[in-house]
LUMDO-16656 format. One record per residue (C-alpha): residue in one letter; x, y, z. Coordinates in steps of 0.1 Angstrom, whole numbers, plus 2048, in hexadecimal, padded with zeros to 3 digits. Layout:
AXYZ;...
! end
This chain:
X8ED72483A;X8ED707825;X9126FA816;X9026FC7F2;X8F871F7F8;X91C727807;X92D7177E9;X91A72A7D0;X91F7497E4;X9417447E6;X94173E7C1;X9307607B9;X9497747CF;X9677677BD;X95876B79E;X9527927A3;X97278F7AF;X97F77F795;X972795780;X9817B6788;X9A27A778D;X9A579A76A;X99C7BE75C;X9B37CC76E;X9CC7AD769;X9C47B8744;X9C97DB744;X9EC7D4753;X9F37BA734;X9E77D271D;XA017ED72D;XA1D7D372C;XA1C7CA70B;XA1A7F26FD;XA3D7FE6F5;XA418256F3;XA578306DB;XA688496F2;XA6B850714;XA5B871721;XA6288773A;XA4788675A;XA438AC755;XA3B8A572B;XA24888739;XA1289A74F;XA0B8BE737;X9FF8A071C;X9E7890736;X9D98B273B;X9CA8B471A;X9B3897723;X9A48AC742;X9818B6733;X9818D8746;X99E8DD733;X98F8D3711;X9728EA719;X986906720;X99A903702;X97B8FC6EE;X96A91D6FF;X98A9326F5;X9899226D1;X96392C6CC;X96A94D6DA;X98C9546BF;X97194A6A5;X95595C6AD;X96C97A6B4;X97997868E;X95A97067E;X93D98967B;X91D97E68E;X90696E67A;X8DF97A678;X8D095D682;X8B995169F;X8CF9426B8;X8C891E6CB;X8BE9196EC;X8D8922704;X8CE90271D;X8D28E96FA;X8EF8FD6EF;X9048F670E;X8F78D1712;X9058CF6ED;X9228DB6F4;X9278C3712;X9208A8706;X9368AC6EA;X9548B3706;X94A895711;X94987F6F7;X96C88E6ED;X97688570F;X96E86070C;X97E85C6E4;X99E8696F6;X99E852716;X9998396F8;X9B58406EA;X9CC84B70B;X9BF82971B;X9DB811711;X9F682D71F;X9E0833740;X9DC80D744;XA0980D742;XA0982875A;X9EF816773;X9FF7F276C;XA21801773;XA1980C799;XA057EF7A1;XA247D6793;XA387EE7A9;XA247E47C8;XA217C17BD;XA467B97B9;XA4A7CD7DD;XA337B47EB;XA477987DE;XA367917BD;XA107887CF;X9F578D7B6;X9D67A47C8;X9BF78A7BA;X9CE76D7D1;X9CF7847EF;X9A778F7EC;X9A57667E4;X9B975E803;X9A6777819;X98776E80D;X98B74D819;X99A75A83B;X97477083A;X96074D837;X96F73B84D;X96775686A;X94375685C;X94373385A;X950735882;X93474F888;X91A73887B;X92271E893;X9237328B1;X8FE7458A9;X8EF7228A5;X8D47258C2;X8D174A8B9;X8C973D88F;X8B371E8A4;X89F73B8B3;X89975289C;X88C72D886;X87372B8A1;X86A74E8A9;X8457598A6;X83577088D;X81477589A;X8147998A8;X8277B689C;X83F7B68BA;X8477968B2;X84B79D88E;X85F7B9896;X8757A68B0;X878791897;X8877A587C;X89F7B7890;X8B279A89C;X8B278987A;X8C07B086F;X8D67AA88B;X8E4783886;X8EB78E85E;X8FD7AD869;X91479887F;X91777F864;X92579784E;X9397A6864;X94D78886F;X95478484C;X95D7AA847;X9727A386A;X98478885B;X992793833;X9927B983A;X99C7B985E;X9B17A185D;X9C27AF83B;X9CA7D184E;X9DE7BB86B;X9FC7BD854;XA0C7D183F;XA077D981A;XA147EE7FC;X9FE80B7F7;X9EB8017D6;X9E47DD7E3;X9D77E4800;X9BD7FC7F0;X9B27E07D3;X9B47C47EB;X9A67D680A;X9897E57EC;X9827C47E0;X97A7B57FF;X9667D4807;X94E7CD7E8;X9497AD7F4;X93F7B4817;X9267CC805;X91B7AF7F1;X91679A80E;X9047B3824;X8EC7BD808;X8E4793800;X8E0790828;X8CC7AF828;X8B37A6809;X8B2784815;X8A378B83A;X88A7A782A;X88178E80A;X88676E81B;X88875F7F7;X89273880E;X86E73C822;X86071E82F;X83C72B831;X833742819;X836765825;X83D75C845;X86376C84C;X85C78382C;X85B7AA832;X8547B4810;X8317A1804;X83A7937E6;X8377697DD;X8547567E2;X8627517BF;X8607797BE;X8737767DF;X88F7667CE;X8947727AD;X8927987B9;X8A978C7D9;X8C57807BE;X8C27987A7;X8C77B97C1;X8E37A67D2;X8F27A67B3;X8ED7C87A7;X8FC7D67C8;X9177BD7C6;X9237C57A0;X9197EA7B0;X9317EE7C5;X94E7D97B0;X94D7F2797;X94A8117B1;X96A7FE7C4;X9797FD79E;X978821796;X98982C7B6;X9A781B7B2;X9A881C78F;X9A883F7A0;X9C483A7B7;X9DA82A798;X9DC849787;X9BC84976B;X9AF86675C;X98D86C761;X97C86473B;X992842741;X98183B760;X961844752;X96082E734;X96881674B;X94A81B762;X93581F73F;X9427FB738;X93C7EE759;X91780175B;X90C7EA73F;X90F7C9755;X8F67DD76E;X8E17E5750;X8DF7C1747;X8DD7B4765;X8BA7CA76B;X8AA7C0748;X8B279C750;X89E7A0770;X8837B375E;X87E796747;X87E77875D;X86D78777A;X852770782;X831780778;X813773789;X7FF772771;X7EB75F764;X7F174D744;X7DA75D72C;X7E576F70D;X7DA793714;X7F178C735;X810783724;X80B79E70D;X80A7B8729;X8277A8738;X83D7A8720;X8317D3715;X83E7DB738;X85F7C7737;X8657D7712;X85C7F7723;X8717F1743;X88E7E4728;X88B80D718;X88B81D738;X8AC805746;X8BC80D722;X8B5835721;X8C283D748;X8E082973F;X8E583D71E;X8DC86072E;X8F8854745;X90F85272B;X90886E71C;X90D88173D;X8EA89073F;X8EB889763;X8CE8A576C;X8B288E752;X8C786F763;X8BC872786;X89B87F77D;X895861769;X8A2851784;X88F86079F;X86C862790;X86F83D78E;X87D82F7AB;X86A8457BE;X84583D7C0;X85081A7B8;X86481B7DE;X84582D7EE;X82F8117E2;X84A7F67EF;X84E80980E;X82980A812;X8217E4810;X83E7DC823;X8357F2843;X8117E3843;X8207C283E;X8327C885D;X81F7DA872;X7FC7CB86B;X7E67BC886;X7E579A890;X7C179B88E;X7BF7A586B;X7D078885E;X7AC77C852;X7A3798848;X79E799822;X7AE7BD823;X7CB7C783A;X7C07E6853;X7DC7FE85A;X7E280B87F;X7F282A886;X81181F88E;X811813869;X80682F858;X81D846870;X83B830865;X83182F842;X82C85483E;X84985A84E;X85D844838;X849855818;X853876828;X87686C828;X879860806;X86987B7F5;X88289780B;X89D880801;X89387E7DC;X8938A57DB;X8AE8A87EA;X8BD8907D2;X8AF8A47B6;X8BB8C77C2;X8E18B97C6;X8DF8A67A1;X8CF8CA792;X8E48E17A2;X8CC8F17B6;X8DA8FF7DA;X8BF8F87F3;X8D490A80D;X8D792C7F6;X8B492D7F3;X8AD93C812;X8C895680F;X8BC9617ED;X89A9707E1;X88C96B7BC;X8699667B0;X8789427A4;X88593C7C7;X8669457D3;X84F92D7C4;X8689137CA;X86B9187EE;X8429207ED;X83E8FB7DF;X8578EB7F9;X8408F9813;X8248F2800;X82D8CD7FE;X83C8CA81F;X81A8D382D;X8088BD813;X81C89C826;X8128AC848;X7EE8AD842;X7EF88C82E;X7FB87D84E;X7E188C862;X7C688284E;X7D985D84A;X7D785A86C;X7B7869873;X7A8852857;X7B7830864;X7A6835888;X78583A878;X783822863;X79480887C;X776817894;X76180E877;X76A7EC874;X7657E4899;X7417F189A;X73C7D1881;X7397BB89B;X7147B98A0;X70E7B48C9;X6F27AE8DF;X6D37BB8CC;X6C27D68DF;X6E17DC8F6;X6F37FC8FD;X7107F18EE;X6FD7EA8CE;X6ED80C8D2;X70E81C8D1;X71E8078B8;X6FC81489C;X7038368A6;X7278328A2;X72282387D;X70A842874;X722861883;X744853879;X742850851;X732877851;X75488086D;X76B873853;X75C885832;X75C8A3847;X77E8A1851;X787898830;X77D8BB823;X7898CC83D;X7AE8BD83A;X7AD8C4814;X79F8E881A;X7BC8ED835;X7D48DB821;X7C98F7801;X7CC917811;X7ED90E827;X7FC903804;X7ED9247F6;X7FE93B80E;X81C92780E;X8229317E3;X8199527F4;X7F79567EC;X7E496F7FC;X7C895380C;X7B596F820;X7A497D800;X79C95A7F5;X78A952816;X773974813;X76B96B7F1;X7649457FD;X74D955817;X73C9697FD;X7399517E6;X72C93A801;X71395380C;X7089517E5;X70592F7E1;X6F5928805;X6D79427F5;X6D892D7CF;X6D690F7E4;X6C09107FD;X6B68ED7FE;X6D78E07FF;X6DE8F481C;X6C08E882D;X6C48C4827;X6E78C5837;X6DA8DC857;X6BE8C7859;X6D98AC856;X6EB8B4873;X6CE8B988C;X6C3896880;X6E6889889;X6E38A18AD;X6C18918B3;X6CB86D8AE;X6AC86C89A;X6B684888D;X6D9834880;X6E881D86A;X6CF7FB868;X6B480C87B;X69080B862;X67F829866;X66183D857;X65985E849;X63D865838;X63C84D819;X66084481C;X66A829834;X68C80D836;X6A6808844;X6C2824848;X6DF818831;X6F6838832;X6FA859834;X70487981B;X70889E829;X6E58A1818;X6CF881815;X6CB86382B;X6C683E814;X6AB82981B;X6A7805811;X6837F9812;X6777D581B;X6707CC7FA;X6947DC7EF;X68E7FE7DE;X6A38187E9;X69983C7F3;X6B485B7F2;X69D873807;X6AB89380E;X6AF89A835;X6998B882E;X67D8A6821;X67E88B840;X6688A3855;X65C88C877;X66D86A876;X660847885;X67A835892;X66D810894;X69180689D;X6958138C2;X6928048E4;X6757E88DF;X6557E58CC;X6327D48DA;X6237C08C0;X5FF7BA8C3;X5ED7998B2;X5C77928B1;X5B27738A9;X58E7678A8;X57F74B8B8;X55B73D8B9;X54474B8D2;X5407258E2;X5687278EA;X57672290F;X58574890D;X59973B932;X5A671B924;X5B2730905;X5C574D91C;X5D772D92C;X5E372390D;X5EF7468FB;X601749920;X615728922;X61E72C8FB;X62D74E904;X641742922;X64C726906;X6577418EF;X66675890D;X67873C913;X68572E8F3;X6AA7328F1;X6A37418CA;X68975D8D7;X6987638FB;X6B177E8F4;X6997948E2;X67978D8F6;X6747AC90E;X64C79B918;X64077D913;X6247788FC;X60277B90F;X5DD783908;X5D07A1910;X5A7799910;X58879A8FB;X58F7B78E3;X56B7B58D4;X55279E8C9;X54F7998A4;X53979188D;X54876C88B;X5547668A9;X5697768C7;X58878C8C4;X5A77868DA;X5BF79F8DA;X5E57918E4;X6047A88E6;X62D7A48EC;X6497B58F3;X6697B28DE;X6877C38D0;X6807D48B2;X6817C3890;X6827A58A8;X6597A18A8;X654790882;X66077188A;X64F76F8AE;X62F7748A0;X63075B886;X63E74089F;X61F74A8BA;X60474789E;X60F727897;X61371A8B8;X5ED72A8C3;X5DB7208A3;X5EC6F78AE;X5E36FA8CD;X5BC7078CB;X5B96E78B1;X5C76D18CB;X5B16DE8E5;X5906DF8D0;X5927048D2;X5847108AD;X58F72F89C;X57073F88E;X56A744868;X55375D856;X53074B84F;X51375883C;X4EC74F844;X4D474F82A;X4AB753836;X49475281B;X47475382D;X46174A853;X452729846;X46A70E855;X4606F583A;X46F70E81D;X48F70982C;X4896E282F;X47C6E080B;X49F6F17FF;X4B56D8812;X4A66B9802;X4AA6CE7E1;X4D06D27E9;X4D06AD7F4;X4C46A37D4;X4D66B47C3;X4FC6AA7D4;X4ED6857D2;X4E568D7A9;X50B69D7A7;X51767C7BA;X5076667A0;X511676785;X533688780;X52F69475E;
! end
């Protein structure tokens, strides 16, 4: 660790320190400098400190209410809601509560002043806050001897690799490891070595306390800053949680200090506790010391770095959510307060709940990703990931019922030894959501190999190879397993959640039989296209990318429904044709294709010279490294298909891969219609003979005519 960072550290720690010693340094002033006009009697004292116990104020107020409503006849009027009524009524016990620890704060402040001066003058006069100073220091310098004996270990965790995810996870557990240690040679050196010696009972709890929020504050720093990594060198590279780097630090800071001042004040209470405070006095003060926490979170709300960009309509957003984030911070902290703790931790709950799923989410993925998919434009999850994941989700949500049932009273325990229609739907929708996270992480899984199988059969292989075969067929069966699979979870997931609220689920399954019997007669077609479907799929009738051809419909297979196949044609229409309406399919993508060429050539051709040549041009193009690997035959000529009217037809034929035979063709016309020029082979043309009668001398007469005339045309243009 840097010395600037140590210093500054160092400089936060005795601040919080600081802190809390000069409010209690004040309270004790406070208590010195109140004279009472009479000294009291411990028994008086303590039947006067009774009155501020707010079980006691309710009682006395129930009694009071009671003696009134006893003496006065009841009124004829509607009365309020018994559930308001009794939050009224706490609330105003409460507030009571806190105007007399107000007013009872000076005198508690005396009391509490009075043992800890007690303590301090049997100590010898030492002040706590020089002792949590002085052991403090003692804490650093075993950190600071710590840190120079884990130099190779820091060296090797600088250099250690973050390509695969047991390295990543290797990784993160000794980093885990090295800033537990760190911590707890500090914790080893102030709170151990405090308890080595021997202390008056109230400073060695606010000394021993002290140092005990610190160590907190330290571990939780240590803790955000290996899961943040806010000091990365490369962006993201020792970073758990995928956020940028000046998120990293700001959020890093800001939770350090909101456990730090966390557990201060938690430390505060207790032995504000232990010094003999009422419970409204240590309340107020936790109010007081709650609004530091609530400041602390709208500052980190409002200078969280956004990125965003810098248009208007984005700062405007940005700024709605940090007003709306303000409200939220302000109303849990007043709802505090007030001591609606049930609305408090729901609030509370239905926040920091989906927001910890989502963090929990990225974070996994981040972790246990792929090192293949690190150019992938969209991280694919592996089982392991979405096992953990759930899992963690799983645990969140028990714990946030849990949570919930403790904050509203509710005994999860009783609710098996008890039996009420209420109890019953609440234990029917535990179930019910218990199984809803089962089946959820059954179809997670079951989803993530699919689609991972998916995105392997992207790879396109050797055209016309088995492996290609299978990897078509895979890409066809494997989207129509999944939206199966998909209804079949959900339907599962439905009736278990049904019978777990203690529905009856075997009626609903006749009717859905009837009603499916019904449907499958109203629908007909439907029913047909997706049987027809199926034996399609059964046959291996065609796949995804093969072009096939049925009746007037012919493309290439895009994707599949349960009841229509997609076609795209050539020329880029698209067909949806109904798997009942296919009827007897061409496959022109299977196996090979033989793709037969003819041309003409005069009757005065060498037929022999021209076979050479089609044969040694289709020994070029069998050998051409472009046309090799889909070139079952060379190209070769077949004979004298028939003897035109023009000239001489020679049939030519080749075997290929199919789709494969376009480009061929076009590169062996070419190549034949070069080579018979070259040669003095002549393609024959269409020709038309005019005879207009058996005298030779007509036909004589008419050439000079045309002579003439081309000589006249010549001569003159116009």
């Amino acid at each position: 660790m840097p010395l600037l960072s140590k210093i500054r550290m160092f400089k936060a720690l005795i601040t919080v320190v600081a802190l809390g010693s000069v409010l209690l340094c004040a309270s004790i002033a406070v208590a010195q400098n109140v004279t009472p006009a009479s000294p009291q009697p411990e028994s008086v004292q303590r039947f006067i400190g009774m009155f501020s116990d707010p079980d006691v104020q309710r009682f006395l107020q129930q009694q009071s209410q009671a003696a009134k409503a006893a003496a006065e006849p009841p009124l004829q009027t509607p009365t309020a809601d018994p559930s308001f009524s009794e939050f009224a009524m706490r609330f105003r016990a409460h507030a009571s509560s806190l105007l007399g620890a107000i007013q009872s704060f000076p005198l508690e402040t005396m009391r509490g002043g009075a043992v800890l001066e007690r303590d301090i003058q049997a100590n010898g006069g030492t002040r706590p806050i020089f002792l949590v100073a002085a052991f403090v220091a003692v804490g650093l310098a075993g950190q600071w001897l710590f840190w120079w004996i884990s130099a190779g270990w820091r060296s090797w965790m600088a250099r250690a690799p973050f390509a695969t995810v047991r390295e990543r996870l290797i990784a993160l557990a000794a980093r885990l490891l090295w800033a537990a240690c760190y911590v707890l040679s500090f914790g080893l050196g102030s709170i151990g070595f405090f308890l080595l010696f021997q202390w008056p009972p109230a400073i060695r709890e606010i000394v021993v306390g002290y140092l005990f929020a610190i160590v907190v504050f330290r571990l939780a720093s240590a803790l955000f800053d290996v899961l943040l990594a806010p000091r990365a060198e490369e962006e993201g590279r020792f970073r758990v949680v995928p956020i940028s780097k000046d998120a990293a630090g700001h959020w890093a800071k800001r939770l350090g200090y909101l456990v730090g001042w966390y557990a201060f004040g938690w430390v505060t209470i207790r032995l504000l506790g232990t010094l003999g405070f009422s419970v409204p006095a240590r309340q107020l003060v936790a109010y007081a010391l709650g609004l530091v926490l609530l400041v602390i979170g709208i500052e980190a709300v409002w200078r969280r770095p956004s990125g965003l960009t810098a248009g208007q309509a984005s700062r405007i957003g940005l700024r709605a959510r940090n007003w709306v984030w303000t409200v939220y911070f302000a109303s849990v902290w007043l709802l505090w307060v007030m001591g609606a703790m049930k609305l408090f931790w729901i609030a509370v709950i239905c926040a920091a709940l989906p927001g910890a799923i989502a963090l929990t989410k990225a974070s996994v993925d981040n972790i246990l990703r792929s090192s293949e998919d690190e150019g992938d434009d969209h991280k694919r999850g592996t089982v392991v990931s979405v096992i953990v994941e759930r899992g963690i989700r799983a645990a969140l949500i028990v714990g946030a019922i849990v949570l919930l049932a403790d904050a509203l009273e509710v005994r999860l325990t009783q609710m098996t030894m008890q039996d009420s229609p209420l109890l019953r739907l609440v234990r029917g929708l535990l179930s019910a959501g218990i199984i809803l996270l089962i089946v959820d992480l059954a179809w997670s899984v079951v989803k993530v190999l699919i689609d991972r199988k998916l995105d392997d059969t992207e790879t396109v292989l050797e055209v016309g190879s088995e492996r290609e075969r299978r990897r078509t067929r895979l890409r066809t069966l494997l989207p129509i397993l999944r939206n199966f699979l998909m209804i079949l979870f959900v339907a599962i997931a439905i009736m278990m959640a049904l019978s777990s609220l203690g529905v009856e689920i075997g009626p609903l399954i006749a009717g859905a039989g009837v009603v499916g019997v019904a449907i499958g007669f109203g629908a007909q077609t439907v029913v047909k296209d997706v049987i027809s479907g199926m034996f399609y799929l059964l046959d291996d009738a065609f796949r995804i990318g093969e072009y096939i051809q049925s009746g007037s419909y012919k493309g290439t297979v895009e994707s599949f429904s349960l009841r229509s196949v997609k076609l795209r044609h050539h020329r880029g229409a698209v067909y949806i044709v109904p798997f009942s309406e296919l009827g007897a399919v061409q496959n022109m993508s299977r196996d090979w294709v033989i793709e037969k060429m003819t041309i003409t050539v005069t009757y005065d051709s060498d037929i022999e010279k021209a076979r050479k040549i089609i044969k040694k041009i289709g020994q070029e193009l069998f050998e051409d490294p472009e046309f090799k690997p889909t070139t079952l035959e060379p190209l070769k000529m077949q004979g004298i298909d028939s003897l035109g009217d023009s000239g001489l037809l020679l049939r030519m034929k080749v075997m290929t891969l199919p789709g494969q035979q376009f480009t061929l063709k076009r590169r062996a016309l070419r190549m034949i219609h070069e080579a018979f020029h070259e040669n003095g082979i002549k393609l024959a043309v269409p020709t038309v003979q005019v005879s207009g009668g058996k005298d030779d001398a007509v036909a004589a007469a008419a050439q000079q005519m045309l002579a003439a005339h081309n000589a006249a045309a010549v001569a003159n243009p116009a």
